[in-house]
Backbone as a printed PyTorch tensor [residue, N CA C, xyz], in Angstrom:
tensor([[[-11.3460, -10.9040,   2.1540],
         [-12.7100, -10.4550,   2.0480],
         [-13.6230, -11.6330,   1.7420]],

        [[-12.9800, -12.4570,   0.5150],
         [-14.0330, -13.7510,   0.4800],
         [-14.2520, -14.3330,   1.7340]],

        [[-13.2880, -14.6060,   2.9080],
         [-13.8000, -15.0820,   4.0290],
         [-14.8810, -14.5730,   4.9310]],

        [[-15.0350, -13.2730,   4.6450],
         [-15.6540, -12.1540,   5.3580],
         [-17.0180, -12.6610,   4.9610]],

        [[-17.2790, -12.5930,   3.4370],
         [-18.0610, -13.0030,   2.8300],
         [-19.2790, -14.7220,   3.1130]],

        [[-17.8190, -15.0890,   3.3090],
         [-18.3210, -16.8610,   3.1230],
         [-18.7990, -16.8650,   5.1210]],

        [[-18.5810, -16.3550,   5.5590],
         [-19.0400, -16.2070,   7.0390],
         [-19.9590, -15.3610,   7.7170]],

        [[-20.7270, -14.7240,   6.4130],
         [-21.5540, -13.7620,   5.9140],
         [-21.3840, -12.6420,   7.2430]],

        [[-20.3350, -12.3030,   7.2200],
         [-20.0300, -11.3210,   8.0260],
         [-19.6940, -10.3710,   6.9500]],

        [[-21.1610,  -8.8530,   6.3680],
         [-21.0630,  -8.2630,   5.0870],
         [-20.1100,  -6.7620,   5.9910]],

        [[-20.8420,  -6.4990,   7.0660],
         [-20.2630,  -5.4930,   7.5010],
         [-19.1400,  -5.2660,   7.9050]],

        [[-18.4440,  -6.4910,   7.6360],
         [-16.5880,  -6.1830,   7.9120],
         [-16.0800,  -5.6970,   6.4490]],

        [[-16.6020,  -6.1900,   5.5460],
         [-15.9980,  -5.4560,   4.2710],
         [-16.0140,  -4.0810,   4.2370]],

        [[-17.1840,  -3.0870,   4.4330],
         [-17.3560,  -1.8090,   4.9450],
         [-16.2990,  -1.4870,   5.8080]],

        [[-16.1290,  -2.0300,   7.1190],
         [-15.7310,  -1.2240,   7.8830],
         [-13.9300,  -1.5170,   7.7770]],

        [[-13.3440,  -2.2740,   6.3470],
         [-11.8310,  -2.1940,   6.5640],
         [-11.5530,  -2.0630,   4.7290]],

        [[-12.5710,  -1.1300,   4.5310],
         [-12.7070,  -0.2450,   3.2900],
         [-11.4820,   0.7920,   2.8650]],

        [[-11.4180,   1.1750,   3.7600],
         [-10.0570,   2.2320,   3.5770],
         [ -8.9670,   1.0040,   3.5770]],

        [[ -8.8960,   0.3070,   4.3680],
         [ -7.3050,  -0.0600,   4.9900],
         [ -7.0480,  -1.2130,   3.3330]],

        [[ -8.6170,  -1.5290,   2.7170],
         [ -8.1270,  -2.1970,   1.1510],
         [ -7.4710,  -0.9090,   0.1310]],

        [[ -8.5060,   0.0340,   0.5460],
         [ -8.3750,   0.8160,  -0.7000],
         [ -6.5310,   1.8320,  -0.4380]],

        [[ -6.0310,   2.0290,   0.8010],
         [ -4.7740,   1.6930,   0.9880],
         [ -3.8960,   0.8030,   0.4120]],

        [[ -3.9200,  -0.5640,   0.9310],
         [ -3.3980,  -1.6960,   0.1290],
         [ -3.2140,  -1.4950,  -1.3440]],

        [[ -4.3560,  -1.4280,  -1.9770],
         [ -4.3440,  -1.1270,  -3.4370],
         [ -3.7330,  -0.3170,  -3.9110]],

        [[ -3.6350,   1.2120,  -3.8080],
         [ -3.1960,   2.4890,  -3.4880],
         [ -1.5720,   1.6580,  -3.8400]],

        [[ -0.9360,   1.2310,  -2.2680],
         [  0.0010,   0.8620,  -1.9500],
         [  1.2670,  -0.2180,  -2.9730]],

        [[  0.3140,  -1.1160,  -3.6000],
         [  0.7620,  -2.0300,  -4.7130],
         [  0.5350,  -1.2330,  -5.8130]],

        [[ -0.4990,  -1.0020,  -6.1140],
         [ -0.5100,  -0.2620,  -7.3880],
         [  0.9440,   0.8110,  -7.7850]],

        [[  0.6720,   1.7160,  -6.7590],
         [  2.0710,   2.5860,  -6.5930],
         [  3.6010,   1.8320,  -6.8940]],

        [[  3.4750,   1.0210,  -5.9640],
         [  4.8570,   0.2470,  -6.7160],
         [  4.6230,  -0.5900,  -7.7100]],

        [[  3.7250,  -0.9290,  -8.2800],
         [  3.8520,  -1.0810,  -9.8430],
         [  4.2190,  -0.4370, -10.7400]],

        [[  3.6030,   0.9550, -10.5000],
         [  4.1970,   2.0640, -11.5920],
         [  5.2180,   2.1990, -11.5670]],

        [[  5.8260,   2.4720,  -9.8180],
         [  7.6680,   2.9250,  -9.7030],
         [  8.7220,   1.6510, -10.3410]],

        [[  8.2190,   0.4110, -10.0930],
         [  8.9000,  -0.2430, -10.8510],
         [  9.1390,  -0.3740, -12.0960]],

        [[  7.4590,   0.0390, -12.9410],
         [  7.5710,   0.1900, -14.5080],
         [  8.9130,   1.2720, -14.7100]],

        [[  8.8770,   2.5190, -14.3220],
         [  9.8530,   3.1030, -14.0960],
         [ 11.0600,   3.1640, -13.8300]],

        [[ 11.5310,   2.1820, -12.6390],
         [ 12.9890,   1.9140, -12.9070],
         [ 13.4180,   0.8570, -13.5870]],

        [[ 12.5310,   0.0980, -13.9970],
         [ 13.2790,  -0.6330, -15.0320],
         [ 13.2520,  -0.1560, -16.4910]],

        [[ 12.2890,   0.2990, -16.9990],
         [ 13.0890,   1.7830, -18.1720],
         [ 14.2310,   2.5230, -17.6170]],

        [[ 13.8920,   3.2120, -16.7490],
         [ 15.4710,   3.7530, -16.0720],
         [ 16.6730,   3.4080, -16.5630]],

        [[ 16.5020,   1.9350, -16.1170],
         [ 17.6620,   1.3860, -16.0500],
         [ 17.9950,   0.8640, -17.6090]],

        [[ 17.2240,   0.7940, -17.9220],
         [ 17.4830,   0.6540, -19.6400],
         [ 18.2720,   1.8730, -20.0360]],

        [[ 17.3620,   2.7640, -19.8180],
         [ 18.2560,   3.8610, -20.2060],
         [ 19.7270,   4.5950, -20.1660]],

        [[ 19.8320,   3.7530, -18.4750],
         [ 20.8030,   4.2850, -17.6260],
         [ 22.1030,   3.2030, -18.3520]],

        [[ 21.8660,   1.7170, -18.8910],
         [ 22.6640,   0.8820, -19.8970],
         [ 22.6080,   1.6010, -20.6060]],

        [[ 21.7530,   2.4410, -21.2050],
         [ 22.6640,   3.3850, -23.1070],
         [ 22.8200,   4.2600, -22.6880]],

        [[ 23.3500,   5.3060, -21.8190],
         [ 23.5210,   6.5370, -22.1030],
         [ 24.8730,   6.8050, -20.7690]],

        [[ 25.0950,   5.5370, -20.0380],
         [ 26.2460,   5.3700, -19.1800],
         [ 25.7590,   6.7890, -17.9390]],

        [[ 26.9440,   6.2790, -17.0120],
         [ 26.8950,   7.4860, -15.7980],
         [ 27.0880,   8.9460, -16.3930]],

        [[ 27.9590,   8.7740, -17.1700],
         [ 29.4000,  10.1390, -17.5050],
         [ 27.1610,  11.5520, -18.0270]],

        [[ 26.5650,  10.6440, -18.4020],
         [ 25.3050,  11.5030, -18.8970],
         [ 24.7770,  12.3690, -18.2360]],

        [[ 24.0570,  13.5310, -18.8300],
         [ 23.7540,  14.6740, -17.8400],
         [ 22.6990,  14.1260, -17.6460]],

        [[ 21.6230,  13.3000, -18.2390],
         [ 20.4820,  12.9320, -17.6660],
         [ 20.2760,  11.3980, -16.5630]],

        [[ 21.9790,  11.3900, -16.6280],
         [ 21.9160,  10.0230, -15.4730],
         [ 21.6780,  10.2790, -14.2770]],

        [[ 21.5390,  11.6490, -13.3380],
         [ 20.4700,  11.6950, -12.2810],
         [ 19.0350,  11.1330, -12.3670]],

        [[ 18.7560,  11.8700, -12.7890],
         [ 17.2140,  11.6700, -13.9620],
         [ 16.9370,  10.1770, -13.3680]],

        [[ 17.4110,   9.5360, -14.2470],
         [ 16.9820,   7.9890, -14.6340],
         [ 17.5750,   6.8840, -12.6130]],

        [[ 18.7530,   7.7040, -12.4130],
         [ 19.2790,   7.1570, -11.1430],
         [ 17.8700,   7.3850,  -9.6140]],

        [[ 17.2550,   8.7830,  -9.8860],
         [ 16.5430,   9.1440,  -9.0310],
         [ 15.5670,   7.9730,  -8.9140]],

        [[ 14.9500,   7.5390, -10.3600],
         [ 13.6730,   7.1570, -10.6470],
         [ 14.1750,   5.3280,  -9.7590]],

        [[ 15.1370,   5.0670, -10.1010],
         [ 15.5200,   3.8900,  -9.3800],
         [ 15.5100,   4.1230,  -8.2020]],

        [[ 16.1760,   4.6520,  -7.1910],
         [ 16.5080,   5.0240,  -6.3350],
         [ 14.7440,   5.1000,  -5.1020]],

        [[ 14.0230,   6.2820,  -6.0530],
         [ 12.6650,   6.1700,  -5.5380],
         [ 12.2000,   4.5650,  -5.5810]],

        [[ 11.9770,   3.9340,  -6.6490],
         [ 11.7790,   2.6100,  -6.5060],
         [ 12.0370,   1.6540,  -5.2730]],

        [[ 13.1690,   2.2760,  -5.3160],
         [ 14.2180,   0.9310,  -4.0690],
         [ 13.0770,   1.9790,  -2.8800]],

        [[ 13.3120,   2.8320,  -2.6320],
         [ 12.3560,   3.4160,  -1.1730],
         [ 11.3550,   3.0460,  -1.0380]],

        [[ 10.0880,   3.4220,  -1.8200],
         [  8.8770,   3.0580,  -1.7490],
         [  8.8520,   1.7030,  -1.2200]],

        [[  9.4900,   0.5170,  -2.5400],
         [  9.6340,  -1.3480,  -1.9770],
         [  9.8710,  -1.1140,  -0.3180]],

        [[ 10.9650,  -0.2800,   0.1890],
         [ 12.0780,  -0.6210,   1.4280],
         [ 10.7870,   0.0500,   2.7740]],

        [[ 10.6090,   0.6830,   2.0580],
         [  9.9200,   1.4430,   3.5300],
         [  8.4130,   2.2400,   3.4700]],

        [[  7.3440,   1.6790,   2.2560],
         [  6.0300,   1.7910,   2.5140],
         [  5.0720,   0.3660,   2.2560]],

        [[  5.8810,  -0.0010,   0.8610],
         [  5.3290,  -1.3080,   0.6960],
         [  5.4980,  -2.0620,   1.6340]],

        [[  5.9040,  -2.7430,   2.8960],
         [  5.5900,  -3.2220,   3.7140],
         [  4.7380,  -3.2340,   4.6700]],

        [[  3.7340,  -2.0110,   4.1780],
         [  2.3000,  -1.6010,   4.7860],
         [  1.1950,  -2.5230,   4.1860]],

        [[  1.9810,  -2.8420,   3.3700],
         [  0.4560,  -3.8620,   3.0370],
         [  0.5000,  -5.3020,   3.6500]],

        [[  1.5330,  -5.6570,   4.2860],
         [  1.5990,  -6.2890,   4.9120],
         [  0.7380,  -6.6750,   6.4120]],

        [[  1.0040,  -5.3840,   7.1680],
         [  0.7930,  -5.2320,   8.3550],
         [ -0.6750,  -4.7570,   7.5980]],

        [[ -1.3850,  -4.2410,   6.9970],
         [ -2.7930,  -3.8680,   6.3450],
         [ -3.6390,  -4.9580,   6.6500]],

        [[ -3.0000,  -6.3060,   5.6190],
         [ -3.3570,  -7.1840,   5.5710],
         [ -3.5720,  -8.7170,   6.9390]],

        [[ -2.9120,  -8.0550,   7.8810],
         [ -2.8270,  -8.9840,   9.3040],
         [ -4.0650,  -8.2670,   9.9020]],

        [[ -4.1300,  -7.2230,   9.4470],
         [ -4.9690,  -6.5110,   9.9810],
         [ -6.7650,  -6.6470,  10.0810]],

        [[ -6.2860,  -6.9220,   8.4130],
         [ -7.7720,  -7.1190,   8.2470],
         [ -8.4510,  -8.9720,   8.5940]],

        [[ -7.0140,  -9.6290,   8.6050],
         [ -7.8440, -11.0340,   8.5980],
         [ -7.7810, -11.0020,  10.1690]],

        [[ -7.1240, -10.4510,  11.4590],
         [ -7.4620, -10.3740,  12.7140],
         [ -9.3390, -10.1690,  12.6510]],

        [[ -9.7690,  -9.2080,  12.0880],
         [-11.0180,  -8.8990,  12.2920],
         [-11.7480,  -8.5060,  13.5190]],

        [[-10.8480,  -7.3790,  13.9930],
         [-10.5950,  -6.7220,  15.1810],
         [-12.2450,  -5.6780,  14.7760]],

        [[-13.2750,  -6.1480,  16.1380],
         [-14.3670,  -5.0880,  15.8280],
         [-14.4020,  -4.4910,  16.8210]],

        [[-13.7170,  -4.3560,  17.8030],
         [-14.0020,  -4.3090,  19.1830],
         [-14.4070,  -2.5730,  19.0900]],

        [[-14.5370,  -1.7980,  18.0700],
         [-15.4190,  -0.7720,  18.5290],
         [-16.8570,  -0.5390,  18.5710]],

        [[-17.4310,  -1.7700,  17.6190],
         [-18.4770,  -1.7670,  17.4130],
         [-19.2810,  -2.1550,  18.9840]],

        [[-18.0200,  -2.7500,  19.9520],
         [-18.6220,  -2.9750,  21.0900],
         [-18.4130,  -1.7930,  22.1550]],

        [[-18.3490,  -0.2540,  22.0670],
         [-18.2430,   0.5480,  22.7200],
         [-19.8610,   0.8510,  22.6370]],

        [[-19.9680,   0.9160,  24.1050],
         [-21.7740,   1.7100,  24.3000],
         [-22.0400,   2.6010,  23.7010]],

        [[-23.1020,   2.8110,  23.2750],
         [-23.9770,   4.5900,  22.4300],
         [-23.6150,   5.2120,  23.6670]],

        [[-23.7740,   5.1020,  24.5590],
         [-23.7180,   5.9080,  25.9710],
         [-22.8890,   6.6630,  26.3110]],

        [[-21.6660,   6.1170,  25.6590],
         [-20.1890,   6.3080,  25.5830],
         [-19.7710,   7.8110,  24.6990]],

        [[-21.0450,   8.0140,  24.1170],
         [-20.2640,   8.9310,  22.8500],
         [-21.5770,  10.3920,  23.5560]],

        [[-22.3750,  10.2870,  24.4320],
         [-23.4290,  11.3040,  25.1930],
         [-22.1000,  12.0610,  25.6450]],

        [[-22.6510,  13.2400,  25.6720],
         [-22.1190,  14.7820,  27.2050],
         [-22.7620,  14.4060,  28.3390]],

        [[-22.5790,  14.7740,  29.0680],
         [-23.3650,  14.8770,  30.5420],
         [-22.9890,  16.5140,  30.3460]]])
């Protein structure tokens, strides 16, 4: 965005508004799941497998490892996204969006 900025191009920040507030969304989320499995796993060291609440604590890891494996890599592709700086709709005609 600072580049967006420093090239005073203001209206690209607007228009890849969602795809940050995604990103954020996206990290944030696995921040928490990680706060989470690593208590988990604390837990899951004192109270061993043989425990009735070692699903519990196994799930919360388990979700962790998913989210990292197969959403968090959206911020990746988010982020190619936004420094491409793909506007090419802004170049579709008004004309384009009339009925006949």
């Amino acid at each position: 965005m600072a580049g967006y900025l420093g090239q005073g191009k203001f209206g690209m920040i607007g228009f890849f508004a969602t795809r940050i507030l995604h990103a954020t969304g996206y990290i944030y989320g696995a921040k928490l799941l990680l706060e989470h499995a690593l208590i988990a796993q604390k837990k899951i060291d004192e109270i061993g497998k043989d425990h009735f609440e070692y699903p519990y604590y196994a799930g919360k890891i388990a979700s962790a490892k998913f989210f990292a494996h197969n959403l968090l890599p959206n911020v990746g592709l988010i982020l190619r996204v936004i420094k491409e700086g793909d506007n090419s709709v802004m170049e579709i005609p008004e004309a384009s969006y009339m009925l006949v």
